[in-house]
C-alpha positions as a Markdown table, in Angstrom:
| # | Residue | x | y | z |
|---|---|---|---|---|
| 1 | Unk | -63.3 | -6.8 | 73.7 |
| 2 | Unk | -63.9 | -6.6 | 77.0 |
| 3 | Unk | -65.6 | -8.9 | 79.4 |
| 4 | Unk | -66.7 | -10.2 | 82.5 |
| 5 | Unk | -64.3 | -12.8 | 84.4 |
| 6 | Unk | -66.5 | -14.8 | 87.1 |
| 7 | Unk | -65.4 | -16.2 | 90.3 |
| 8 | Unk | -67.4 | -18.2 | 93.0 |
| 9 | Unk | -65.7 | -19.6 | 96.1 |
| 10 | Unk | -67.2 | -22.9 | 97.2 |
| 11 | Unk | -69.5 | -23.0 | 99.8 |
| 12 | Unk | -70.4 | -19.3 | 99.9 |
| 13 | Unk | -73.5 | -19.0 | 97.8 |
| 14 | Unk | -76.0 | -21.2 | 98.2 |
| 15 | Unk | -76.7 | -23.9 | 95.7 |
| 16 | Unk | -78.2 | -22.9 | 92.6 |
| 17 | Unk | -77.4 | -19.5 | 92.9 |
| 18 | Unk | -77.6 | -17.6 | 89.7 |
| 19 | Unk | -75.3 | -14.3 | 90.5 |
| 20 | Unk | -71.5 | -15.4 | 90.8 |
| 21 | Unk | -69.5 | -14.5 | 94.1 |
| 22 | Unk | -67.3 | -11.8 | 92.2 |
| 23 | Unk | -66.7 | -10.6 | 88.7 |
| 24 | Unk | -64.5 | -8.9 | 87.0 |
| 25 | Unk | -64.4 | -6.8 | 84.0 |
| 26 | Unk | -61.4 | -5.2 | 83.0 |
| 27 | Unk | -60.0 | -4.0 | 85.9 |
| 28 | Unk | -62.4 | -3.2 | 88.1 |
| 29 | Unk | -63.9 | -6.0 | 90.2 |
| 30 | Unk | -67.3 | -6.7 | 92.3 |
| 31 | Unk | -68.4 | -9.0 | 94.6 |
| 32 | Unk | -72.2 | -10.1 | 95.0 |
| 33 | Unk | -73.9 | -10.3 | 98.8 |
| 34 | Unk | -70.9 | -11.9 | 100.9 |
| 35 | Unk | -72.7 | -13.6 | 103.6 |
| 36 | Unk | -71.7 | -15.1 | 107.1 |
| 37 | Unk | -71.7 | -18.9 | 106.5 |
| 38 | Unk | -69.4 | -21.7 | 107.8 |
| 39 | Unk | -67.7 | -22.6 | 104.4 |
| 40 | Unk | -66.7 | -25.8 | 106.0 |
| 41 | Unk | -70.3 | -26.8 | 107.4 |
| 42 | Unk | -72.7 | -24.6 | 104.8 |
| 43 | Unk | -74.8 | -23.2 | 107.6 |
| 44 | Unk | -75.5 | -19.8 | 108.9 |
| 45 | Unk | -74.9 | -19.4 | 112.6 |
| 46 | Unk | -77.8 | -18.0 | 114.0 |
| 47 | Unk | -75.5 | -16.0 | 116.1 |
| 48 | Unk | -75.1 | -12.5 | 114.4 |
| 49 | Unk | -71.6 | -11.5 | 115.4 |
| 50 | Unk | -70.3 | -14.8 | 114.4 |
| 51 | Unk | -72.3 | -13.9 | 111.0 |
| 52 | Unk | -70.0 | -11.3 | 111.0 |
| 53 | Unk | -66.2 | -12.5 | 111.8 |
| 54 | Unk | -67.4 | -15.3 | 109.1 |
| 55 | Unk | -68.4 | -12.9 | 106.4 |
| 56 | Unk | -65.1 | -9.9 | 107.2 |
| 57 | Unk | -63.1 | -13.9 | 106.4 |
| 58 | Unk | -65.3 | -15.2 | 104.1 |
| 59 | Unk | -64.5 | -12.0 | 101.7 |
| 60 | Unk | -60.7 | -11.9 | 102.1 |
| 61 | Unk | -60.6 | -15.5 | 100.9 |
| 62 | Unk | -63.2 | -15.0 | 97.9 |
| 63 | Unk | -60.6 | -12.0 | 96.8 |
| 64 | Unk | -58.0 | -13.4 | 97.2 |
| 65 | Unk | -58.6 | -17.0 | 95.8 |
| 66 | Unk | -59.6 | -15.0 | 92.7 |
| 67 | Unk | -56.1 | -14.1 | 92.7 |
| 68 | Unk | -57.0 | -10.5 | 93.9 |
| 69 | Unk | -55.4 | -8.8 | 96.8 |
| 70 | Unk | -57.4 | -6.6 | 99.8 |
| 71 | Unk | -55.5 | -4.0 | 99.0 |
| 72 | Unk | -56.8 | -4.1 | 95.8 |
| 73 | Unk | -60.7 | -3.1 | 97.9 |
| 74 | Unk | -62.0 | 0.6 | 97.0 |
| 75 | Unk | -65.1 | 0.1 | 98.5 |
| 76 | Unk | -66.7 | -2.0 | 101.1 |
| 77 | Unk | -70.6 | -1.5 | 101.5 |
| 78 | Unk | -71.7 | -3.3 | 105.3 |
| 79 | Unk | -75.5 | -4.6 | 104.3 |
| 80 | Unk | -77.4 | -5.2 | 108.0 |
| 81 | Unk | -80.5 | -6.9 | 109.1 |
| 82 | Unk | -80.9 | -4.3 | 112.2 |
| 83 | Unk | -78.9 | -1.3 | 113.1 |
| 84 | Unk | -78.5 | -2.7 | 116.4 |
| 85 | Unk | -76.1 | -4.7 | 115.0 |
| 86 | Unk | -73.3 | -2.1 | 113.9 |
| 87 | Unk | -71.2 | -2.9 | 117.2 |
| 88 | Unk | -70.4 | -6.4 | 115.3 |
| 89 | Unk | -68.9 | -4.3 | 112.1 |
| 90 | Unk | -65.5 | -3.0 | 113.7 |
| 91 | Unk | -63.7 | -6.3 | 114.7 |
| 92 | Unk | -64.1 | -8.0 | 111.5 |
| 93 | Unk | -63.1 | -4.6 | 110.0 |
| 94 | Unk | -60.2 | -4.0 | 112.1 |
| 95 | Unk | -58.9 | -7.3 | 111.5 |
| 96 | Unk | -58.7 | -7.3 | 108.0 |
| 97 | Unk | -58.0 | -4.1 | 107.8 |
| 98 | Unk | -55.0 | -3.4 | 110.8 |
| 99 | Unk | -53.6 | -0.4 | 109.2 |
| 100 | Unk | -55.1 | 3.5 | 109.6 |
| 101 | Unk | -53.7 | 4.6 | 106.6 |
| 102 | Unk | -54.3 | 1.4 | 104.6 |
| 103 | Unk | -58.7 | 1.0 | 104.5 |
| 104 | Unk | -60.9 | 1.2 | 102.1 |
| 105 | Unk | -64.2 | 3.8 | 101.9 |
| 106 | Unk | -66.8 | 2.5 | 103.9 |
| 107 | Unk | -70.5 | 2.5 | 104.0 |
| 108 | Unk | -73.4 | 0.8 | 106.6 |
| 109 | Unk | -77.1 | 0.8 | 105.1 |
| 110 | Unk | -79.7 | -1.1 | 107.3 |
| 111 | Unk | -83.0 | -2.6 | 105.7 |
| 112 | Unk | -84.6 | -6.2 | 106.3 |
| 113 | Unk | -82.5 | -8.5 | 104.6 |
| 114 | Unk | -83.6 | -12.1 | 103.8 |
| 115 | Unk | -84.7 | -14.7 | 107.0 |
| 116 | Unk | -81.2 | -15.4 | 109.3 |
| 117 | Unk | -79.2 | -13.7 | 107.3 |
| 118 | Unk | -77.4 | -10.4 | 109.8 |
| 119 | Unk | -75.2 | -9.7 | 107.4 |
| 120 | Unk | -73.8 | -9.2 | 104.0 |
| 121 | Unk | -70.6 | -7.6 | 102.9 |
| 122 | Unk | -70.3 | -6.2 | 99.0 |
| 123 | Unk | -66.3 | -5.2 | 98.2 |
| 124 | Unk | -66.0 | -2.7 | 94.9 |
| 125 | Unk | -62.2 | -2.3 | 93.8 |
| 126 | Unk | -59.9 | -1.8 | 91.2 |
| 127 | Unk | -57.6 | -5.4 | 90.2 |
| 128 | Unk | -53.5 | -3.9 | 90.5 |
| 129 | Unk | -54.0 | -1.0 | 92.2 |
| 130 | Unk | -53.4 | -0.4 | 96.0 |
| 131 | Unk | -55.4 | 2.3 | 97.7 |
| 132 | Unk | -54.6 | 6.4 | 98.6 |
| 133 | Unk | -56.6 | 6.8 | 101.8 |
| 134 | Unk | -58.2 | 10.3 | 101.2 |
| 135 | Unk | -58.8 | 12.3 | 104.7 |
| 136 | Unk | -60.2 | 15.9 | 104.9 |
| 137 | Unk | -59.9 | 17.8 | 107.9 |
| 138 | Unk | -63.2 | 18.2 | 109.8 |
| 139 | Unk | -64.8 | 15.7 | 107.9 |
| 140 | Unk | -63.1 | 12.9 | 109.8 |
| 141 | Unk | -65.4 | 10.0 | 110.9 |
| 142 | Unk | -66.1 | 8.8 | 114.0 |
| 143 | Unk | -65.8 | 5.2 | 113.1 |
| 144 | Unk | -62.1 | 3.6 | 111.9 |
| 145 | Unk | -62.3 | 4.4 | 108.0 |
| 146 | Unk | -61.3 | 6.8 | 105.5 |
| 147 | Unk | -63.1 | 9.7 | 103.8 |
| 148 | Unk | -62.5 | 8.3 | 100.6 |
| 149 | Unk | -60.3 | 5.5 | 98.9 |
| 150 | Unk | -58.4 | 6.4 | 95.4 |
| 151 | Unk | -56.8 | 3.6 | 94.0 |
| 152 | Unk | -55.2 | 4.6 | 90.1 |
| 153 | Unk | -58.0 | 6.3 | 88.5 |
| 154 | Unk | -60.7 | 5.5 | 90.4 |
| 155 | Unk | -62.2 | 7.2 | 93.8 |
| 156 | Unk | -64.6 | 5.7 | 95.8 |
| 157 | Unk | -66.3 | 7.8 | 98.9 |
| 158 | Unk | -67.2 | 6.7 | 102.7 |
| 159 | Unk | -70.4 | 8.5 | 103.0 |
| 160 | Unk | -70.2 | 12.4 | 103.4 |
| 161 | Unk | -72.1 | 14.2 | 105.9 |
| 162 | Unk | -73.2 | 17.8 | 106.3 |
| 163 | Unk | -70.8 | 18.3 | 108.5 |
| 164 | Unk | -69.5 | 22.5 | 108.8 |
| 165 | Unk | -65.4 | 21.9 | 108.4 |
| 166 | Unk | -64.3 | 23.9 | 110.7 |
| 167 | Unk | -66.6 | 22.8 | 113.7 |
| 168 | Unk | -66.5 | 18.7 | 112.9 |
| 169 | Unk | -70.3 | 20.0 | 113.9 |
| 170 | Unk | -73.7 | 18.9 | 111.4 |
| 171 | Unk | -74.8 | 22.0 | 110.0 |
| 172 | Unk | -78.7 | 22.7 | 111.3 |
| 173 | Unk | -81.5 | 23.5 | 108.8 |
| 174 | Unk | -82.5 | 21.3 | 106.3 |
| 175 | Unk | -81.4 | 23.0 | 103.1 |
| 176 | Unk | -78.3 | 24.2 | 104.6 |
| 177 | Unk | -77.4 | 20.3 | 105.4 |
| 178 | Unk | -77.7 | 19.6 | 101.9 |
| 179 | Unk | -75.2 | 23.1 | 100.9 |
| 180 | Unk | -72.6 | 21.2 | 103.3 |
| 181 | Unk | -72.9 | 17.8 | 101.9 |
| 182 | Unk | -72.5 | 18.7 | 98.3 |
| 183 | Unk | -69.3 | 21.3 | 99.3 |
| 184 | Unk | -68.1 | 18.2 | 101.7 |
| 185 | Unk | -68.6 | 16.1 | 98.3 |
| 186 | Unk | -66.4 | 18.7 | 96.2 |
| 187 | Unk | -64.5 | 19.1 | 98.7 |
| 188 | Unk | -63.6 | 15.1 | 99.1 |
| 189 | Unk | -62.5 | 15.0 | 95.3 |
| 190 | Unk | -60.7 | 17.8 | 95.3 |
| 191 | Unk | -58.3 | 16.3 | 98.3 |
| 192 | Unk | -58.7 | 12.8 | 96.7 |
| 193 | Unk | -57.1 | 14.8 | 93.3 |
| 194 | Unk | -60.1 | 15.6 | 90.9 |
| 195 | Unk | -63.2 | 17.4 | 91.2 |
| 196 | Unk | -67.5 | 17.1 | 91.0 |
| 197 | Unk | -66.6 | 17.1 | 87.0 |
| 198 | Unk | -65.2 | 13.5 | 88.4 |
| 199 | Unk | -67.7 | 11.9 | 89.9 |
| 200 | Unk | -69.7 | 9.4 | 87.6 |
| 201 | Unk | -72.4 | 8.3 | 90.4 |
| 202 | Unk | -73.7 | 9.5 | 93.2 |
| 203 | Unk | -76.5 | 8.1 | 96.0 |
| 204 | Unk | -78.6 | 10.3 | 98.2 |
| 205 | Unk | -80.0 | 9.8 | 101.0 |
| 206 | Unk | -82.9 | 11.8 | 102.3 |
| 207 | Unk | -84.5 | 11.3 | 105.9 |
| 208 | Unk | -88.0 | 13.4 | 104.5 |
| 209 | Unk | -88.5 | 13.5 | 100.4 |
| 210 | Unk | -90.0 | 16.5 | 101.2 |
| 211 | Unk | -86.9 | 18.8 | 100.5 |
| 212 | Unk | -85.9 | 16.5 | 97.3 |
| 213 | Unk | -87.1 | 19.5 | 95.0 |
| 214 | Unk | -84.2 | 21.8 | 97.0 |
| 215 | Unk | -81.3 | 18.3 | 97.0 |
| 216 | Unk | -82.3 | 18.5 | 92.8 |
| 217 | Unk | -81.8 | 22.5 | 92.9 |
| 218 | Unk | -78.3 | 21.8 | 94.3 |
| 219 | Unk | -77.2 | 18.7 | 92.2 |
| 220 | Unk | -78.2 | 21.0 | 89.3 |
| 221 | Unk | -75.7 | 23.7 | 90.4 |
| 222 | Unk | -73.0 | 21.0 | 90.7 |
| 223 | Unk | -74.0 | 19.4 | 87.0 |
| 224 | Unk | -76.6 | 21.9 | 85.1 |
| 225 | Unk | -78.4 | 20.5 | 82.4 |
| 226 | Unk | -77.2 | 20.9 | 79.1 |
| 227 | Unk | -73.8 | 19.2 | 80.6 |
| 228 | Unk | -72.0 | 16.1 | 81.7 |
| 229 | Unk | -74.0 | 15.1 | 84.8 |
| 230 | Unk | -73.5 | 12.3 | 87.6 |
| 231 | Unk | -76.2 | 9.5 | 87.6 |
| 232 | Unk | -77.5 | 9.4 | 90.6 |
| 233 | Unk | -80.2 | 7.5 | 93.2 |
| 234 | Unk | -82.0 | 8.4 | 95.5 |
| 235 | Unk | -83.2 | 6.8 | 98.8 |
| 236 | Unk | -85.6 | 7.7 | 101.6 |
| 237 | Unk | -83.3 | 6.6 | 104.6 |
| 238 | Unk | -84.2 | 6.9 | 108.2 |
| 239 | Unk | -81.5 | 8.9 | 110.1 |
| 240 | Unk | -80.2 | 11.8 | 112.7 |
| 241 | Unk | -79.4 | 14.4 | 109.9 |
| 242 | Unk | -81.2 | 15.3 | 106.7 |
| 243 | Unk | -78.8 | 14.1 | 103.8 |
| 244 | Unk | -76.0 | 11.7 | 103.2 |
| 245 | Unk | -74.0 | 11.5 | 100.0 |
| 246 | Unk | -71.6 | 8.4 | 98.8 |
| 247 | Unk | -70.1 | 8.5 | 95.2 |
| 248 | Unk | -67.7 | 7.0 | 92.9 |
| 249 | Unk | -65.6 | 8.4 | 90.5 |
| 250 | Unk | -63.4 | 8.0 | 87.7 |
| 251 | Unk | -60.2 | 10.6 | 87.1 |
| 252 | Unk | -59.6 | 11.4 | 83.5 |
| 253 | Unk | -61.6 | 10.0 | 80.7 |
| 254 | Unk | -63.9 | 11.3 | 77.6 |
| 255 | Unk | -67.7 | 12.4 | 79.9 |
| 256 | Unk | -70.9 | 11.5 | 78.1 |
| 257 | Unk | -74.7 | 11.1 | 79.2 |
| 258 | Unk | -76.6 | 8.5 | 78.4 |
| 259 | Unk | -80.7 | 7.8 | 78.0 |
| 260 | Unk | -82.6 | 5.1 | 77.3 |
| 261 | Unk | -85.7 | 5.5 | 74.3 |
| 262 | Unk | -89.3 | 5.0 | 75.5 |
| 263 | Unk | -87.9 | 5.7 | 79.1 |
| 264 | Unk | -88.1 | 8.8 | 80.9 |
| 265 | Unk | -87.1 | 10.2 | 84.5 |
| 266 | Unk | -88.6 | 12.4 | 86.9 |
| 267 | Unk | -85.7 | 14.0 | 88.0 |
| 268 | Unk | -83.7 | 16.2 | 85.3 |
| 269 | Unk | -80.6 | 13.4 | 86.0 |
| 270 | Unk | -79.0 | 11.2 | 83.5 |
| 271 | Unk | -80.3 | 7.8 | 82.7 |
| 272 | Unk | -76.4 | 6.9 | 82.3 |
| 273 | Unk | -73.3 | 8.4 | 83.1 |
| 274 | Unk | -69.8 | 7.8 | 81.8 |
| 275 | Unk | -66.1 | 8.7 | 82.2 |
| 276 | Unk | -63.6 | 7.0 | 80.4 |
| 277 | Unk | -64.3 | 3.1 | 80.9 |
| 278 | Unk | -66.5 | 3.6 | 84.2 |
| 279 | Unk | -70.6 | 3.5 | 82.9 |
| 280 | Unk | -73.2 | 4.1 | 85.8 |
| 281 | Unk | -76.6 | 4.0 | 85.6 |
| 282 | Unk | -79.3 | 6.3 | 88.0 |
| 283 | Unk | -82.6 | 4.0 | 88.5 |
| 284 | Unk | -83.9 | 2.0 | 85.9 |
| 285 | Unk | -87.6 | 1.0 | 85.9 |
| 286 | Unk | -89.6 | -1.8 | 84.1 |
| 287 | Unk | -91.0 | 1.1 | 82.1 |
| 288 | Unk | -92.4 | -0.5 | 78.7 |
| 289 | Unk | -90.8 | 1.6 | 76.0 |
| 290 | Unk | -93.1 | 1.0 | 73.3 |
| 291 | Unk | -96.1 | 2.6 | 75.4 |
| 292 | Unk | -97.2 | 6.1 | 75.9 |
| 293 | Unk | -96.4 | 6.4 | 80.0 |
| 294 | Unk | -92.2 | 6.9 | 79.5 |
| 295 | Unk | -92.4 | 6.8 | 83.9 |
| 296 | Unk | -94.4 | 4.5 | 85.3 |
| 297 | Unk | -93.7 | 0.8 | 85.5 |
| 298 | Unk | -95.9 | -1.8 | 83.7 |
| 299 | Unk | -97.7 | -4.2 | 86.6 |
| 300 | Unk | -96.2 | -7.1 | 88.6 |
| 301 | Unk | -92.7 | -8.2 | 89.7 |
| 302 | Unk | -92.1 | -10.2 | 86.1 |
| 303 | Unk | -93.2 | -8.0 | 83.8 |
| 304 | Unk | -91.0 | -5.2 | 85.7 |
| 305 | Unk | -88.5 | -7.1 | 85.6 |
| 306 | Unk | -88.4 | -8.5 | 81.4 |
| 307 | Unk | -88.5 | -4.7 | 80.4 |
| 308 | Unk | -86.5 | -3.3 | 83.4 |
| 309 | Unk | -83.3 | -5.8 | 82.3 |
| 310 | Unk | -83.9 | -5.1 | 79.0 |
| 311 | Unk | -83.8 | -1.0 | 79.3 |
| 312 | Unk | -80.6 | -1.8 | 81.1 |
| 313 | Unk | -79.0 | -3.9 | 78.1 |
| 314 | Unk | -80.6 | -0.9 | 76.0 |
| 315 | Unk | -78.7 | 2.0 | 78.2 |
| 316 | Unk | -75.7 | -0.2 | 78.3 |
| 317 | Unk | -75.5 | -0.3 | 74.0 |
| 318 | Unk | -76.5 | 3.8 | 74.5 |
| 319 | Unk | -73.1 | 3.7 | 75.9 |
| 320 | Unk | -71.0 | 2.1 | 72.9 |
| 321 | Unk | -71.3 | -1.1 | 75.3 |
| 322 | Unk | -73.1 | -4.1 | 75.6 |
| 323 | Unk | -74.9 | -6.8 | 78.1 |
| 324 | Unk | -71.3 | -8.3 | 78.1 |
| 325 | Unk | -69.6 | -5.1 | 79.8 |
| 326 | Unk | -72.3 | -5.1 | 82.6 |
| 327 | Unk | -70.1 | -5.9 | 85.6 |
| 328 | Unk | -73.0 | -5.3 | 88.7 |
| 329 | Unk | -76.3 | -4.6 | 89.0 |
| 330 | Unk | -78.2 | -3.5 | 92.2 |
| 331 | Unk | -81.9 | -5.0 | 91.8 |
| 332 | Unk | -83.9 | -2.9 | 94.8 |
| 333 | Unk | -87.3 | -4.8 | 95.6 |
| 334 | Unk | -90.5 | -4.2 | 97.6 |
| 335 | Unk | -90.9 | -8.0 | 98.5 |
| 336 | Unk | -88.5 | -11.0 | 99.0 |
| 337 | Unk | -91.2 | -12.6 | 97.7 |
| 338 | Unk | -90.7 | -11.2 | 94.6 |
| 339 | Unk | -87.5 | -12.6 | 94.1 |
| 340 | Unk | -88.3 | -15.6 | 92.2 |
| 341 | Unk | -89.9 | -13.5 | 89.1 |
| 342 | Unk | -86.8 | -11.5 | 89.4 |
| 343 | Unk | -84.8 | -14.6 | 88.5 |
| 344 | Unk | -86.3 | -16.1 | 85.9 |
| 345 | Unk | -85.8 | -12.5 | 83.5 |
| 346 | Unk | -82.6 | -12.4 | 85.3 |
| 347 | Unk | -82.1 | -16.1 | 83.8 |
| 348 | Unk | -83.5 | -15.5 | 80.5 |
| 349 | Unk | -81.4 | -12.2 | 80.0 |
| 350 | Unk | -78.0 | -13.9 | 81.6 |
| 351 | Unk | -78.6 | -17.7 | 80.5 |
| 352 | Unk | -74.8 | -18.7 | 81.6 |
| 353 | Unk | -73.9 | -19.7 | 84.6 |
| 354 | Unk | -70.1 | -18.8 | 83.6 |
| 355 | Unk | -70.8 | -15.3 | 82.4 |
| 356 | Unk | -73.3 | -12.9 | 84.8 |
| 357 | Unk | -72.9 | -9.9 | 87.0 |
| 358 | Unk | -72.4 | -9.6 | 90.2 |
| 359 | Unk | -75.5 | -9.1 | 91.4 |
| 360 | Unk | -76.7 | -7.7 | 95.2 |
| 361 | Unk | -80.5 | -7.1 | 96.4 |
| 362 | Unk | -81.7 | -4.4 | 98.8 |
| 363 | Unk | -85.3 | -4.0 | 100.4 |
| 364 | Unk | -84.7 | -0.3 | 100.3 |
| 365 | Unk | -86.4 | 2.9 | 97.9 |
| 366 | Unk | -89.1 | 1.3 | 96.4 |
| 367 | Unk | -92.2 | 3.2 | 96.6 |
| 368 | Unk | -96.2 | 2.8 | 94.6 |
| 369 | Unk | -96.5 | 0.4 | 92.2 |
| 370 | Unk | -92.7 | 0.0 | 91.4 |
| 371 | Unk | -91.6 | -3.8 | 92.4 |
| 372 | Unk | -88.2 | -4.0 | 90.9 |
| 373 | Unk | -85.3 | -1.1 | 90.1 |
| 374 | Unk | -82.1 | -2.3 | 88.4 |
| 375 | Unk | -79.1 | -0.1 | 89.0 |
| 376 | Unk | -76.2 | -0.9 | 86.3 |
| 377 | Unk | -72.5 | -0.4 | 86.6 |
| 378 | Unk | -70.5 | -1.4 | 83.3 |
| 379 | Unk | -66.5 | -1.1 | 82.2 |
| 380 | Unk | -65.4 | -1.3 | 78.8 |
């Protein structure tokens, strides 16, 4: 049986915590929020850059004291407090990082994070393996980092833009942004050695919801209904262009589709994708599954959260898997102030200290009444 091995560097999280530092499960492995704090002294510096150099060291040493390597990273997701703050990203990056053809995927998503904090750093990666930088020409970013990362298997994605290939130039027109970025998606997996049949999940993220309905038209061409189809999220994201896509995927493997009874989705997407031993899930809400209303949340933080962790331990045994194989979970929240209801279901549903996700929360894509969205990925 598969499950999850926990690590947690001293001096990282704060005390009391209640997600560990990194987990692994199989071979993949995940890290929670890495912050920037002085692991000798406990404190955050107020200054951000030096949030920064501490967290680019602060996650070497958490892999590699959990007897991991950074070449083992697929994935490393830059969480900021301000986009004013991406000039701090690069040092820390190139540092760790020295070597063009040796990086992992990269993505930067700005949204308040908690009070001081500038930073955090999430790593995704895959425990034995060393990385395949994946470049395709045209789509080449401006910043030092690959299109893509494939380490055995597994193929994680920088974010792709709706860029035309041959011009290195965005594409103009809204619907013809979002053309480009799915081709620059296929095209990205085909280079990295699969295809869209490969990818498992897949964020969006619009800068107006208003051309969603034309984005779903286009992920329906790549997965129709009726077949295997990505899980995917997506987030209303302040930026230049219209769309941005980052996935992961998973080469070879039996594809199935998962859904969770008593909850429903707006989109026609997948409540749960899988390939081989890689399980994603697309948004899950604290929808009551005994009620009539299969899409709407119940009311309140707590209650969202009770039947929001529990449709995620009910997706994960959709799966053949169980609350054991759940490696990561993205909570998204409304209100910092929330978090505390958050906990205590997180608390009841993961009562060992010893044996929880990784666990990282973003102030990002909640919209109405929703107050919690829990975002699973599983191996087994």
């Amino acid at each position: 049986m598969t499950s999850r091995r926990v690590f947690n560097l001293p001096g990282l999280s704060v005390s009391g915590g209640v997600a560990p530092d990194l987990v692994q499960v199989g071979n993949l492995f995940f890290t929670s929020g890495v912050r920037g704090v002085n692991l000798q002294t406990g404190e955050l510096p107020a200054d951000p850059a030096e949030q920064f150099s501490n967290a680019w060291r602060n996650l070497a040493t958490l892999v590699e004291r959990a007897g991991l390597s950074i070449d083992n990273i697929g994935l490393v997701t830059n969480f900021l407090d301000s986009q004013d703050y991406r000039a701090h990203i690069n040092p820390g990056w190139l540092d760790l990082f020295p070597e063009k053809s040796n990086r992992p995927a990269r993505k930067t998503t700005a949204f308040p994070l908690m009070d001081g904090v500038a930073v955090e750093l999430q790593a995704y990666g895959v425990a034995g393996e060393r990385r395949t930088c994946i470049e395709v020409k045209g789509l080449s970013h401006r910043d030092p980092l690959p299109n893509a990362a494939r380490l055995g298997d597994y193929i994680f994605t920088s974010v792709i833009v709706p860029w035309d290939l041959s011009t290195s130039e965005p594409v103009v027109g809204e619907p013809a942004q979002t053309d480009q970025c799915f081709l620059n998606m296929r095209t990205v997996f085909e280079e990295a050695g699969g295809g869209v049949e490969d990818v498992v999940l897949q964020w969006v993220y619009l800068n107006d919801f208003a051309y969603q309905p034309y984005m779903v038209d286009v992920y329906l061409e790549a997965w129709p209904v009726g077949h295997y189809q990505a899980a995917r999220k997506t987030f209303r994201y302040p930026m230049g262009g219209q769309i941005q896509i980052q996935c992961i995927g998973r080469i070879g493997g039996r594809r199935s589709n998962h859904e969770i009874p008593g909850h429903g989705h707006h989109d026609p997407i997948p409540m749960g994708a899988r390939i081989g031993d890689v399980f994603a899930s697309s948004g899950v809400s604290g929808v009551d599954p005994s009620s009539d209303d299969k899409l709407e949340p119940v009311e309140g933080a707590a209650g969202q959260s009770h039947f929001g962790l529990g449709n995620v331990r009910a997706l994960a045994e959709q799966g053949g898997l169980s609350a054991d194989h759940i490696a990561h979970i993205t909570v998204l929240v409304q209100d910092w102030a929330d978090l505390p209801a958050i906990d205590a279901e997180w608390l009841a549903m993961f009562p060992d200290p010893a044996h929880r996700p990784a666990r990282q929360i973003m102030q990002l894509g909640l919209q109405r009444r929703s107050r919690a969205q829990f975002h699973m990925l599983a191996v087994g």
